[in-house]
SEVOSE-396075 format. One line per 5 residues: number of its first residue (from 1); their letters; for each residue x, y, z of C-alpha. Coordinates in Angstrom, 2 decimals. Layout:
N
NUM) A) X:Y:Z ~ ...
This chain:
563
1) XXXXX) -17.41:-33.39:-46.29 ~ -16.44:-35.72:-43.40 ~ -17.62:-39.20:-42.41 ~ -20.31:-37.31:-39.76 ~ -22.51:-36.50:-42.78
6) XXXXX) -22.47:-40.31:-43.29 ~ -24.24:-40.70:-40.04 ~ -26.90:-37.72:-41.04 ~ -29.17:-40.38:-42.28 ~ -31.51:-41.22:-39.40
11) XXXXX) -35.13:-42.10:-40.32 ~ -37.91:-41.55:-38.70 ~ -38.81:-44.44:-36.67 ~ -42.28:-43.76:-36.10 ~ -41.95:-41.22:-32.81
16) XXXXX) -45.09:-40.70:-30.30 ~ -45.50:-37.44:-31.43 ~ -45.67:-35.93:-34.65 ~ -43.69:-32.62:-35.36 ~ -44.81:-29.98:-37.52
21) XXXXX) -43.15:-30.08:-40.91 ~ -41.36:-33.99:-40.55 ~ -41.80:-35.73:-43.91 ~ -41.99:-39.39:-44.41 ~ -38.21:-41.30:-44.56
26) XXXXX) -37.02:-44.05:-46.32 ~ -37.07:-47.42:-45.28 ~ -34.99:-47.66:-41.95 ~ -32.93:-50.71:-43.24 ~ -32.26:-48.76:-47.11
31) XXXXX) -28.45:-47.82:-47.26 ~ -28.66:-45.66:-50.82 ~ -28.76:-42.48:-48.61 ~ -25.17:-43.17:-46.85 ~ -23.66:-44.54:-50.48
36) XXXXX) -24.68:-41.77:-51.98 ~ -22.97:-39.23:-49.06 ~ -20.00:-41.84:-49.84 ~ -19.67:-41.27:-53.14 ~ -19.50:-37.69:-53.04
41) XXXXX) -16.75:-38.61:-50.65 ~ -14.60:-40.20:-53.45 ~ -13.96:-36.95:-54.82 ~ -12.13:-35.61:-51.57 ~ -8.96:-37.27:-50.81
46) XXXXX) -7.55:-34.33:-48.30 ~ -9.22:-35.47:-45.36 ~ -8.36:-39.34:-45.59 ~ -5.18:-39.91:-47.76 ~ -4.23:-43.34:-45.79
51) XXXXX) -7.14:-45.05:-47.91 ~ -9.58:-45.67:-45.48 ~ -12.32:-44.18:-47.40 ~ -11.73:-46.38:-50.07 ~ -12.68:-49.00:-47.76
56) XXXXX) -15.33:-47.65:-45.97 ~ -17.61:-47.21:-49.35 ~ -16.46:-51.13:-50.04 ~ -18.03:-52.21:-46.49 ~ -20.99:-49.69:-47.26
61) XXXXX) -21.60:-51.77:-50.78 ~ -20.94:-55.08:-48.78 ~ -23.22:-54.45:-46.51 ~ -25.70:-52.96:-48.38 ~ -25.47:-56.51:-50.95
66) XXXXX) -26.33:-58.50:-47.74 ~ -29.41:-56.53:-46.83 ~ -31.92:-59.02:-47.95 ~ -30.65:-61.93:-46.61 ~ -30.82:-60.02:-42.97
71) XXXXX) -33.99:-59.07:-43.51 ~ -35.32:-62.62:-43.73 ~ -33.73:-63.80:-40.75 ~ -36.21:-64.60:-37.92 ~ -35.61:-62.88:-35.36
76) XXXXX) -35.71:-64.24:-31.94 ~ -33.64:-64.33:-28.04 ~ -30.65:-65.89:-30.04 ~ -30.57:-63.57:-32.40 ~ -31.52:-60.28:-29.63
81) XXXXX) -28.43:-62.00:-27.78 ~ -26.55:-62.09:-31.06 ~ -27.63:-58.55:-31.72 ~ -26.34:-56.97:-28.10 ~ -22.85:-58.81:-28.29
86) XXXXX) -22.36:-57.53:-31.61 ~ -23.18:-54.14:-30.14 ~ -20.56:-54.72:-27.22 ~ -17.76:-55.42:-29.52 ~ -18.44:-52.60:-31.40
91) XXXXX) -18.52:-49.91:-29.07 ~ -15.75:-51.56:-27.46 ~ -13.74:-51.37:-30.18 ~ -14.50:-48.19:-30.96 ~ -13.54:-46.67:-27.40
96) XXXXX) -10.59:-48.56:-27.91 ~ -8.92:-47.07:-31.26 ~ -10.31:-43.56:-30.32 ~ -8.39:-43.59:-27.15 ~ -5.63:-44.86:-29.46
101) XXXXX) -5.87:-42.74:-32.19 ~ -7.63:-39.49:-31.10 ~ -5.76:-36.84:-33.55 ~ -6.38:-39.81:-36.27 ~ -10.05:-40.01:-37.37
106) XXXXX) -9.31:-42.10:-40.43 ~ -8.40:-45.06:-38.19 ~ -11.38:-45.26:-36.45 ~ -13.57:-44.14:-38.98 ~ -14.94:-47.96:-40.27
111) XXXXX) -15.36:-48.69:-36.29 ~ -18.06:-45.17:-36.33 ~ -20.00:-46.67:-39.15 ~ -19.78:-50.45:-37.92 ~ -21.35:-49.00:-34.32
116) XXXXX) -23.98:-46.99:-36.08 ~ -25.12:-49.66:-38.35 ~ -25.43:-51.90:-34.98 ~ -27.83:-49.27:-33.10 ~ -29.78:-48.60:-36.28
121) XXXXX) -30.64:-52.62:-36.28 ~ -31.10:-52.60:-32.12 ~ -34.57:-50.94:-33.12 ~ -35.84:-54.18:-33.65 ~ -35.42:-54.63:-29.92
126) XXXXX) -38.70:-52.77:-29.41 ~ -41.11:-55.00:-31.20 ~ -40.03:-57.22:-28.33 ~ -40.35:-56.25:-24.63 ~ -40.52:-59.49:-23.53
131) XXXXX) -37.17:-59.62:-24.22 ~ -36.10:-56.19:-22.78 ~ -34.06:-58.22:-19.88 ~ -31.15:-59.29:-22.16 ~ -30.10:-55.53:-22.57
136) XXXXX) -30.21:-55.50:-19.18 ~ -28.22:-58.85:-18.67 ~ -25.86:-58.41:-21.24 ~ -24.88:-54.91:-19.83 ~ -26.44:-53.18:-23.03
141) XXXXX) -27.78:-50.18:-21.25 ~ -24.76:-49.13:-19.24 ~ -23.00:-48.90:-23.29 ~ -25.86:-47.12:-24.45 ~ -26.03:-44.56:-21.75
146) XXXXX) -21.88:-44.42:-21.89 ~ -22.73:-43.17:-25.86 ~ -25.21:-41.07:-24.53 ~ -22.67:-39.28:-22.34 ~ -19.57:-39.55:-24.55
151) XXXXX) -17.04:-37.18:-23.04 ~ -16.29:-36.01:-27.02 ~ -17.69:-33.50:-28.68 ~ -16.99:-34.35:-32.25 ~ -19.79:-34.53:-34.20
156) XXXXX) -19.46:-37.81:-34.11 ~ -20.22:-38.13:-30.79 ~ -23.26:-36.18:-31.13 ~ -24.38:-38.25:-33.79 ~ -24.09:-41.49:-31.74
161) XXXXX) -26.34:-39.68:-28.98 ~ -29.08:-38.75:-30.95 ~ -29.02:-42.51:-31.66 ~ -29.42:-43.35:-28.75 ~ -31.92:-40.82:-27.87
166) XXXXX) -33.93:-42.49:-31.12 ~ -33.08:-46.04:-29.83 ~ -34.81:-45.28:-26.06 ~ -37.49:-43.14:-27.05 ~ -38.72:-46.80:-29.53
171) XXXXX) -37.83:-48.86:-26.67 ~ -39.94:-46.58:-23.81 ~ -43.14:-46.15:-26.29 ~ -45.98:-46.28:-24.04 ~ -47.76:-48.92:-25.94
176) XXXXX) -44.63:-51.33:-26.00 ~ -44.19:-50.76:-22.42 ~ -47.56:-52.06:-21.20 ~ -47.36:-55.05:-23.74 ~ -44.81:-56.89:-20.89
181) XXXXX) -45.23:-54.94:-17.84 ~ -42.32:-57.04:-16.48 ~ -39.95:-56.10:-19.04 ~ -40.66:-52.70:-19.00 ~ -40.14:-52.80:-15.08
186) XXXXX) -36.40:-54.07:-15.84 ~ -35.63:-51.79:-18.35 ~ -36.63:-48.69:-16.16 ~ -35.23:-49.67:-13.39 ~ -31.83:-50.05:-15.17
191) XXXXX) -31.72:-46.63:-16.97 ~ -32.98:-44.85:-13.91 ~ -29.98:-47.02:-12.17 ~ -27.24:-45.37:-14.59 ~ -28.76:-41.60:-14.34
196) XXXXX) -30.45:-41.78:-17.48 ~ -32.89:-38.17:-16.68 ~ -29.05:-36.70:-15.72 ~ -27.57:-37.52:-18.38 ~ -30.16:-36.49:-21.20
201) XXXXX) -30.38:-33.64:-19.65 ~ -26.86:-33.42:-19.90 ~ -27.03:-34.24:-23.78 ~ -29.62:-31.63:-24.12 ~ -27.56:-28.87:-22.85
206) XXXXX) -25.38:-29.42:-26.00 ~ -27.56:-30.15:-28.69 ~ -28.12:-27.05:-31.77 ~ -31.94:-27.07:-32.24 ~ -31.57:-24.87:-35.15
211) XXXXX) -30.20:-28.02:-36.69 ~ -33.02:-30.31:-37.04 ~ -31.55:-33.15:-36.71 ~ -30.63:-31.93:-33.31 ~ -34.19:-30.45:-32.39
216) XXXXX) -36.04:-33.89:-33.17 ~ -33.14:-35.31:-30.72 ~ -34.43:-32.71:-27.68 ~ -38.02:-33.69:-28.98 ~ -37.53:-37.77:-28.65
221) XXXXX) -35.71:-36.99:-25.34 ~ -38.53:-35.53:-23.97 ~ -40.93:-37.96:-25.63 ~ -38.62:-40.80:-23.13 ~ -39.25:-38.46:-20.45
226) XXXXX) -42.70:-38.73:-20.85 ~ -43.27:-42.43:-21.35 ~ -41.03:-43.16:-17.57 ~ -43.23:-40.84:-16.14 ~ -46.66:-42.10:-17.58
231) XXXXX) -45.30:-46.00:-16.97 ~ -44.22:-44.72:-13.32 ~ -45.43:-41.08:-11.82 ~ -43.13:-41.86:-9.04 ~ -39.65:-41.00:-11.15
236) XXXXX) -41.34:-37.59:-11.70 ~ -39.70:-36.52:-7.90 ~ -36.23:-38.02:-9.17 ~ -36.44:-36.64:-12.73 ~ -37.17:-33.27:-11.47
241) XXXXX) -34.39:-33.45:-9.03 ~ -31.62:-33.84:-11.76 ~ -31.90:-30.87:-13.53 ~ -34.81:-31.30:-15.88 ~ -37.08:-28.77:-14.06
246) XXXXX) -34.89:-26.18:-14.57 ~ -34.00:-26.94:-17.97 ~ -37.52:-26.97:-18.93 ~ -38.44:-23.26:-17.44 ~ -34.95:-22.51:-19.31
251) XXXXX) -36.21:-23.43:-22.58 ~ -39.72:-22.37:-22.11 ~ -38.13:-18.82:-21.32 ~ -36.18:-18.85:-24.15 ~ -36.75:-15.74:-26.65
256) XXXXX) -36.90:-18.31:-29.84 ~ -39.76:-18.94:-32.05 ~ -42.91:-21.09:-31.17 ~ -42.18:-24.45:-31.84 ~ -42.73:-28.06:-31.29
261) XXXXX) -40.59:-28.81:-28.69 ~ -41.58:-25.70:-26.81 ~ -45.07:-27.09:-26.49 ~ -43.44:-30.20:-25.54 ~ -41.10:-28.83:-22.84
266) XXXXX) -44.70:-26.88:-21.47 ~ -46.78:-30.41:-21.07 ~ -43.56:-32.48:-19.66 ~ -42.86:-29.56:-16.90 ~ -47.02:-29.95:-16.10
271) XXXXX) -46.90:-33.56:-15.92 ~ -43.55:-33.22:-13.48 ~ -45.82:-30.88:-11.02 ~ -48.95:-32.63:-11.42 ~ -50.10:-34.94:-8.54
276) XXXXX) -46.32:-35.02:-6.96 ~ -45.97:-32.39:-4.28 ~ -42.57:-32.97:-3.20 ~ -41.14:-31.78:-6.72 ~ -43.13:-28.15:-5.91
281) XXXXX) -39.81:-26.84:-3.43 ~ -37.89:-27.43:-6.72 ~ -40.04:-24.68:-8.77 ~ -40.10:-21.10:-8.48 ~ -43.53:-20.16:-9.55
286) XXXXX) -42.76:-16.86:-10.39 ~ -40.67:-17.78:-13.01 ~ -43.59:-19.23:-14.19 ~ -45.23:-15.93:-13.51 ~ -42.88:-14.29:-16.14
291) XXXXX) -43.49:-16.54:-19.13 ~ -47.22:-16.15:-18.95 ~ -46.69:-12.07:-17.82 ~ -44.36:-12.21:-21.32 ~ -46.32:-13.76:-23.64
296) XXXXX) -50.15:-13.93:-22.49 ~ -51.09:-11.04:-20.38 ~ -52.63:-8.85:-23.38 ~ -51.96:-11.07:-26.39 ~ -54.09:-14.32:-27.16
301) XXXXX) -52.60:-17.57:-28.53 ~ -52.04:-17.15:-32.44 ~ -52.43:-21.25:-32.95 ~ -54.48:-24.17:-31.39 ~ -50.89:-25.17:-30.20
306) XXXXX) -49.90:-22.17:-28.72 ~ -53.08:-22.47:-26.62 ~ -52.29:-25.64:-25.44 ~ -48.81:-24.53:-24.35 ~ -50.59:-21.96:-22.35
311) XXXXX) -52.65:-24.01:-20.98 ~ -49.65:-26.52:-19.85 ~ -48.31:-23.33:-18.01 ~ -51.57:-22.08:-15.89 ~ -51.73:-26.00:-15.02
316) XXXXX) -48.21:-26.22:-13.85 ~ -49.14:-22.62:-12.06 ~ -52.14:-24.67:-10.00 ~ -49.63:-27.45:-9.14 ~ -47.45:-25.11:-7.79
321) XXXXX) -49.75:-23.09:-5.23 ~ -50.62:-26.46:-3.85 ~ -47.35:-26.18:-1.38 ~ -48.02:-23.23:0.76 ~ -44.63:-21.82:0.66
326) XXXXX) -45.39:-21.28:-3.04 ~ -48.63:-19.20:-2.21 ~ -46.54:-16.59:-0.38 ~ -44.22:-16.49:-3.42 ~ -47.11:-16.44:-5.31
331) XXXXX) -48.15:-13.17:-3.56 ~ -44.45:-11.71:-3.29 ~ -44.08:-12.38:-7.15 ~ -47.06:-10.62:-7.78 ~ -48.87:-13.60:-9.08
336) XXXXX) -52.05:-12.15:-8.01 ~ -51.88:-8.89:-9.88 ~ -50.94:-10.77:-13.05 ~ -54.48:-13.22:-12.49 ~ -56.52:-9.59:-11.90
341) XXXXX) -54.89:-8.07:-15.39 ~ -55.91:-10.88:-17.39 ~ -59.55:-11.04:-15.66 ~ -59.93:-7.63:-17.32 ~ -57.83:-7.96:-20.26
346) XXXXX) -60.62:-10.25:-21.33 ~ -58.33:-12.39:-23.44 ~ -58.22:-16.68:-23.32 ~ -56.05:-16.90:-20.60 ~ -59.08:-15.23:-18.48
351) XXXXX) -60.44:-18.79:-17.71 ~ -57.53:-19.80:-16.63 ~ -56.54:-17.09:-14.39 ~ -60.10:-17.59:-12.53 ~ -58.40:-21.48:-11.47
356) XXXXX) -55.10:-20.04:-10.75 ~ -56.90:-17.61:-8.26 ~ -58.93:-20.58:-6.96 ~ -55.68:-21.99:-6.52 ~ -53.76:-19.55:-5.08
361) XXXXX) -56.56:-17.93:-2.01 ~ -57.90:-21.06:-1.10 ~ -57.96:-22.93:2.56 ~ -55.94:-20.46:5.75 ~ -52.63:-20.97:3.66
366) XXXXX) -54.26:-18.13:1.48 ~ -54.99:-15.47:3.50 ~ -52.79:-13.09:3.18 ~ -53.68:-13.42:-0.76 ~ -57.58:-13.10:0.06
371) XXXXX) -56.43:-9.09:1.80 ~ -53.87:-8.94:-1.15 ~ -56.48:-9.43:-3.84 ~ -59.01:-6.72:-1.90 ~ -56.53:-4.45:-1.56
376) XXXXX) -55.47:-4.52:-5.81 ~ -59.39:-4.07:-6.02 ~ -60.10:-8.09:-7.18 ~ -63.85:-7.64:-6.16 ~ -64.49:-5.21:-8.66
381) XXXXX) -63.16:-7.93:-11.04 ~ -64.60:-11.06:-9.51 ~ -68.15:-9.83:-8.82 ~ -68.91:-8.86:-12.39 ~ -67.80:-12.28:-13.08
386) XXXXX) -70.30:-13.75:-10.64 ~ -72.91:-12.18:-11.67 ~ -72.85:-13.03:-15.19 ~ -71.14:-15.93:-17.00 ~ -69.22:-13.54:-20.29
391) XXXXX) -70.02:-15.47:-23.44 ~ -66.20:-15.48:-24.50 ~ -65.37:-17.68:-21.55 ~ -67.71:-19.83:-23.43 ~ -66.88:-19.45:-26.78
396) XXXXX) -63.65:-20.44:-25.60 ~ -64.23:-23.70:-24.06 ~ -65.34:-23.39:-20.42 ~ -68.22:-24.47:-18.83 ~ -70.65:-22.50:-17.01
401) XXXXX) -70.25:-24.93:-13.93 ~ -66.90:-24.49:-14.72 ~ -66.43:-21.01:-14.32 ~ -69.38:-20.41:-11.68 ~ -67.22:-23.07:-9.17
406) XXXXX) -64.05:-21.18:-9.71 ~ -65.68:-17.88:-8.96 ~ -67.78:-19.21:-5.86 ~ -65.07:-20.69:-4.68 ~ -62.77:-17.44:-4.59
411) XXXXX) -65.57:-15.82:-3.03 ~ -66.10:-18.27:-0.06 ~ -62.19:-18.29:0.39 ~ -63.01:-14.47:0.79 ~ -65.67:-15.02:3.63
416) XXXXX) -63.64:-17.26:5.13 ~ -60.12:-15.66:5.43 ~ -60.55:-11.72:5.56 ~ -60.51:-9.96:8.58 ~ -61.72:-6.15:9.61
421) XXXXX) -61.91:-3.86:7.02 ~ -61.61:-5.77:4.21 ~ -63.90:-8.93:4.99 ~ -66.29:-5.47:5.12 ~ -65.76:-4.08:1.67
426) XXXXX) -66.70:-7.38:0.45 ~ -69.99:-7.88:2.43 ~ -71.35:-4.31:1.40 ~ -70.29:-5.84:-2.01 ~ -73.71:-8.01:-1.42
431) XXXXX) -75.64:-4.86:-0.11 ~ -75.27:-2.70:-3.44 ~ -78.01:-2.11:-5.93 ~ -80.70:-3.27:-3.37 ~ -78.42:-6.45:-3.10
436) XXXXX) -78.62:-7.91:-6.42 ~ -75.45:-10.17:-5.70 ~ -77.98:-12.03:-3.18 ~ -80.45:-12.40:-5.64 ~ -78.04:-13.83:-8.33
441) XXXXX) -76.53:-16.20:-4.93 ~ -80.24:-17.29:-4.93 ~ -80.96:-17.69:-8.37 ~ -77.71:-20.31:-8.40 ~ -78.78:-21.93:-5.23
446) XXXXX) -82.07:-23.44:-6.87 ~ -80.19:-23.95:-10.36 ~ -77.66:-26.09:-8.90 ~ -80.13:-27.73:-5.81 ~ -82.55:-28.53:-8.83
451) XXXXX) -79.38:-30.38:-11.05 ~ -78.05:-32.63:-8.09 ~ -81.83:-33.46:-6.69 ~ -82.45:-34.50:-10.42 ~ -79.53:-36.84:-9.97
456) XXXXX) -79.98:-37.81:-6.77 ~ -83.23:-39.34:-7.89 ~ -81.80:-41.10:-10.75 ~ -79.04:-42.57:-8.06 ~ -81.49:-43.62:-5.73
461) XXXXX) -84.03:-45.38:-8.77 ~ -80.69:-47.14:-9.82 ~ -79.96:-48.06:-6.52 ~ -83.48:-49.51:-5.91 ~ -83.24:-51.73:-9.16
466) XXXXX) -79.93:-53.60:-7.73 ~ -80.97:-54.00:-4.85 ~ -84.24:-56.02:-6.75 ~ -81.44:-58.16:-9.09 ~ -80.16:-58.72:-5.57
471) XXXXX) -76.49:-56.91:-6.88 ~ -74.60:-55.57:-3.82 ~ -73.59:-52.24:-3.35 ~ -69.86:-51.90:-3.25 ~ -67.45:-49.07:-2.46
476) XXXXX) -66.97:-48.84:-5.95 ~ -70.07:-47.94:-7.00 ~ -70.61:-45.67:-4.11 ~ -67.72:-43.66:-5.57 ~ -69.25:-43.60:-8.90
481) XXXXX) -72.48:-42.51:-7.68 ~ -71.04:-39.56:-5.67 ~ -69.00:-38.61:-9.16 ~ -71.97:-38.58:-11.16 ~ -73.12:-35.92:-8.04
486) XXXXX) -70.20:-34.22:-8.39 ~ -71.18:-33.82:-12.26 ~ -74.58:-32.64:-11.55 ~ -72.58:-29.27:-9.77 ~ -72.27:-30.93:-5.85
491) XXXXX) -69.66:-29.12:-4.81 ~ -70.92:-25.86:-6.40 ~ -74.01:-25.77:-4.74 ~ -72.49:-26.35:-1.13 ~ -70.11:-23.36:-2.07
496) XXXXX) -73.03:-21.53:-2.56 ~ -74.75:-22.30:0.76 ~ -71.59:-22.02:2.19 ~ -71.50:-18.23:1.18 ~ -75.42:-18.37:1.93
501) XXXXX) -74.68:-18.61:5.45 ~ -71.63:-16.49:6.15 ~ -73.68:-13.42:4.66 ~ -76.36:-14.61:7.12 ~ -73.99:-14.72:10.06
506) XXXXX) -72.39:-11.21:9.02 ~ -74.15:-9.35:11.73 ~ -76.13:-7.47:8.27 ~ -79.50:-7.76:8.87 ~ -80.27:-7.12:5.51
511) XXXXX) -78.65:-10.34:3.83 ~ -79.79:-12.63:6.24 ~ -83.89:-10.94:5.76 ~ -83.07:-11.15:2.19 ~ -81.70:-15.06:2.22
516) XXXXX) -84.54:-16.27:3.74 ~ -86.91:-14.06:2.05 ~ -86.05:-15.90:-1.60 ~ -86.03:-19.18:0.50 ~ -89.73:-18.65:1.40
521) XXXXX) -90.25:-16.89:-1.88 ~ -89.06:-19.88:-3.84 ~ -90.31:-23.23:-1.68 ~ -86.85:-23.57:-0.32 ~ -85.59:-25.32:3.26
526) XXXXX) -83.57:-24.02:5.70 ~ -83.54:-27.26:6.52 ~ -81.97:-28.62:3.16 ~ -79.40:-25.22:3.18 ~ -78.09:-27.40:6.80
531) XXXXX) -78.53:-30.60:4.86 ~ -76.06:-29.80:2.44 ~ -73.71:-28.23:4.78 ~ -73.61:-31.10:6.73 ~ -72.56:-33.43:4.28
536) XXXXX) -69.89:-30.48:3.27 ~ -68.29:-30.19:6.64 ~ -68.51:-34.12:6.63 ~ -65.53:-33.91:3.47 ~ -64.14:-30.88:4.22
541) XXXXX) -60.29:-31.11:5.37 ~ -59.53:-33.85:3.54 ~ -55.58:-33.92:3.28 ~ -55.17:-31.61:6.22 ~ -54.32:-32.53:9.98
546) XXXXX) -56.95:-33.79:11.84 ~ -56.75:-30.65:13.96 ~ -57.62:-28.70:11.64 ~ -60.38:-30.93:10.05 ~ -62.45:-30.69:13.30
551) XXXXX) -61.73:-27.34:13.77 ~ -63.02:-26.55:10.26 ~ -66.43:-29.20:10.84 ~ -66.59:-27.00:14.15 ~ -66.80:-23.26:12.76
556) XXXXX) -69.41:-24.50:10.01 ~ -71.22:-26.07:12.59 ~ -71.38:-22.68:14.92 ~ -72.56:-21.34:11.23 ~ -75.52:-23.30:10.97
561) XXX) -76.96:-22.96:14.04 ~ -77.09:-19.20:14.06 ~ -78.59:-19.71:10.38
C-alpha cells in the first residue's frame, strides 16, 4: 500500500449532476479516512525504511487535532490570500524535491499530502466569487492548471488532477458563477488564457474510468465544460477546436456499457453544435450517423437515460446539417437512408428522424437530398405519415403540431427542389385514391387557419385593452404576440398553403379543381390562402443573402398570382 491510497479519499463536494450509484461522503474537512489508510501503513516498512512514514501519520494526527480550531476561523480576503500563498509554497515545494528526488518518493512524500490537504481547503474558495480575482492575482490558476497537466504519471500525479478537476468544477458551478458576474468573468478568462479545454482534454485521455474515482474525474470535467459554455456560448467555437469534439464522438463510440458519463459526453457534444455554426466544419456527421445506425436503428432505448442520450445525438445531427457542406455528407454517408429505416422501423427514434429529415432537405442546399430521398422510395414513407398522425409518436412524447410541421415541411422542401421525373412521382402522389392526400391537405388547412384566427383574436382584444390603459406597444411585445402565433401552428399552416399552391400551379388540373373545390365547399378565401402567403414570403430567407431572399419573395409571388 503506497501513500497514493492516502490521497483516495476525495468526498463528494456536492457536483451539478448526480451519478447513478454515488453514495453520500463524509464530511469534507473529517481526516479518520486518511488515518485509518495510515495506519494500515504502519505495518509495511519495505516501501519507506528512511522513517518518513512515521512522520507522515504524526502530521496526519497533528493536523487532524487542529481541525476545530480551523473550522472556526472566519473566513475572509485575508484569509483567501492566506489560503492561495499557502497553496504556492506548497506546490512549489513540491516541484522542487520531486525534481530533486524523483527515484526517492519517501522524500517528497509529506510535501504530496501537505499540497493535497491545501486544495481540499481551496473549496472554500467557491462560496466566494466575489473573491475569485485573488486566484487570478496571486497566479493561483496558472499552479492549478500546471497540476492539472503534470508531466508525471505516478499515481500521484493523477490524484492531484482529479483535484483539481473537483476544485474547478465547485468553482465554475453555474449558480456561483452568476452570484458575481464580474468574478466569474476573471476567472474564465484566466483558465481559457492557460488552455484549460486543452489540457482537460489532455487529462482525460489518461484517466481509467473503470476506476471510479477516475470516471467521476471525466464526469466533473465535463460538468466544467458545461458551466464555461452555459456562462459564455462563445468558448463553445474554442473548446471544440482543442480536441474536445473529437474526444466526445470517441467516447460516445466507444463499445463500453451505458453509463453516466456517456449521457454526459452526448448533451456536452449537443450543446458544442447548438447555435454555433462555425464549430459544424469540425464534425463529421456521419460519424454521428454510425452511433445512432449502431445502437438505435431497430432497438429502442432500454432507460429514460438512454433516451435522452439519443435524443442529445439526433439534436447534435440537426446542428450539423445546418452548414451545407454537411448536407452533402449527410447524403454521401447515407444519412438519409438511415432517417427512412427508422421511419419504418417504427421505433422512438422515428420522431426524431422526421426533424433530422426536416433538417437535412430543407432550403436549395437540399436538393440533391429531396431526388435522393425519392429515389430510396421516402414518399412511400412520408405520405403515410401525413396522412395520419401514428399514436406511438404520441405515446412517446411528440406533438401532433409537432410531427404534422416536420412532415409538411419535408413535403414543401419536395415541391420546391425536385425537378423532372421525380417532382412527378410526388405530384401523382396527391392524385391517388381520388386524391385523398388533398383532402387530408384541406382538412389541416382549416384545423390550423381555425387555431391561429382563434389567437389572432385574442391578440388583437389584448391589444385593444392597452391601447385603452394607454400602455404602448413595444417591439417586445410584438415579438411575444407573434410567438404566441407561432404556438397556435403559424408556420404550419403557411406550409400548408404553401404546398396548397404548388399542387395548384402543377399544370394538374385535377388538384387545382379539387383545392378550390374544398375552399368553396368549406367557406374558405382564396383571398386569405394569398394572405397568409404574403406574410410568409415577407419572413422567408431570413439568414440567407439578400439575393436570394428576393428571389425566394419573387417565385412565391409568381405562385400566387396563377393561384
Amino acid at each position: 500500500m503506497d501513500v497514493g491510497e492516502l490521497l483516495n479519499y476525495q468526498p463528494d463536494r456536492g457536483a451539478k449532476r448526480l451519478r447513478a450509484g454515488d453514495d453520500d461522503d463524509d464530511d469534507p474537512r473529517n481526516k479518520k479516512a486518511g488515518r485509518e489508510l495510515a495506519r494500515n501503513l504502519e505495518g509495511d516498512d519495505s516501501e519507506d525504511p528512511s522513517g518518513d512514514r512515521k512522520r507522515i501519520l504524526e502530521k496526519l494526527m497533528d493536523d487532524d487535532e487542529d481541525a476545530d480550531d480551523q473550522e472556526g476561523e472566519p473566513v475572509d480576503e485575508s484569509s483567501v490570500k492566506k489560503m492561495i500563498l499557502t497553496f504556492e509554497k506548497r506546490s512549489y515545494k513540491n516541484q522542487e524535491l520531486r525534481i530533486k528526488f524523483p527515484d526517492t518518493p519517501g522524500r517528497f512524500m509529506e510535501t504530496e499530502l501537505d499540497l493535497n490537504d491545501i486544495i481540499q481547503e481551496m473549496h472554500v474558495i467557491a462560496t466566494m466569487p466575489d473573491l475569485y480575482h485573488l486566484l487570478v492575482e496571486l497566479n493561483a490558476v496558472h499552479s492549478l492548471l500546471g497540476l492539472l497537466s503534470h508531466e508525471n504519471t505516478d499515481i500521484l500525479s493523477f490524484k492531484y488532477a482529479i483535484a483539481v478537476v473537483d476544485l474547478l468544477q465547485e468553482l465554475t458551478d453555474i449558480d456561483t458563477l452568476h452570484e458575481s458576474e464580474e468574478g466569474a468573468e476573471v476567472l474564465i478568462d484566466s483558465l481559457l488564457e492557460g488552455q484549460v479545454v486543452a489540457l482537460l482534454v489532455q487529462n482525460m485521455e489518461r484517466l481509467d474510468e473503470l476506476v471510479k474515482e477516475e470516471a467521476d474525474g471525466v464526469y466533473n470535467t465535463l460538468a466544467i465544460i458545461e458551466n464555461m459554455a452555459e456562462f459564455r456560448p462563445g468558448l463553445c467555437t474554442e473548446a471544440a477546436q482543442q480536441g474536445l469534439m473529437q474526444w466526445l464522438l470517441k467516447r460516445i463510440k466507444a463499445k463500453i456499457p451505458f453509463d453516466a458519463n456517456k449521457l454526459y459526453c452526448s448533451e456536452v457534444l449537443a450543446i458544442l453544435l447548438q447555435n454555433n455554426d462555425s464549430t459544424f466544419p469540425l464534425i463529421d456527421c456521419r460519424s454521428v450517423c454510425v452511433i445512432l445506425l449502431q445502437v438505435f436503428k431497430r432497438h429502442n432505448p432500454a432507460t429514460a437515460e438512454e433516451q435522452e442520450m439519443m435524443e442529445n445525438l439526433f439534436d447534435a445531427m440537426c446542428s450539423c446539417l445546418m452548414l451545407a457542406s454537411n448536407r452533402d455528407r449527410f447524403l454521401r454517408g447515407e444519412g438519409l437512408q438511415l432517417m427512412n429505416l427508422m421511419l419504418r422501423e417504427k421505433k422512438m427514434s422515428r420522431t426524431s428522424a422526421l426533424r433530422v429529415l426536416d433538417h437535412g432537405m430543407i432550403g436549395p442546399e437540399g436538393s440533391d437530398n429531396c431526388h435522393k430521398f425519392v429515389d430510396i422510395l421516402g414518399l412511400r414513407t412520408i405520405f403515410p405519415l401525413f396522412m395520419k398522425t401514428p399514436k406511438k409518436m404520441r405515446k412517446a412524447g411528440a406533438a401532433d403540431k409537432e410531427h404534422e410541421e416536420h412532415v409538411c415541411s419535408i413535403i414543401s422542401s419536395c415541391l420546391r427542389n425536385l425537378k423532372a421525373q421525380q417532382r412527378t412521382r410526388l405530384l401523382s402522389k396527391f392524385t391517388e385514391n381520388d386524391c385523398e392526400k388533398v383532402d387530408r391537405l384541406m382538412e389541416l388547412h382549416f384545423k390550423y387557419l381555425e387555431a391561429v384566427q382563434l389567437a389572432d383574436k385574442r391578440i388583437e382584444g389584448e391589444k385593444h385593452d392597452m391601447v385603452k390603459r394607454g400602455e404602448i406597444l413595444d417591439d417586445v411585445m410584438e415579438d411575444e404576440f407573434y410567438l404566441r402565433r407561432l404556438d397556435a401552428g403559424l408556420f404550419v399552416l403557411q406550409l400548408l398553403c404553401y404546398i396548397m399552391v404548388e399542387i395548384s400551379n402543377s399544370g394538374i388540373s385535377q388538384l387545382q379543381q379539387r383545392v378550390h373545390q374544398i375552399l368553396n365547399l368549406r367557406g374558405g378565401s382564396v383571398k386569405v390562402v394569398r394572405h397568409i402567403m404574403r406574410e410568409y414570403a415577407e419572413n422567408i430567407g431570413d439568414g440567407k443573402s439578400e439575393e436570394f431572399k428576393e428571389s425566394e419573395q419573387k417565385r412565391i409571388m409568381d405562385l400566387l398570382e396563377n393561384f
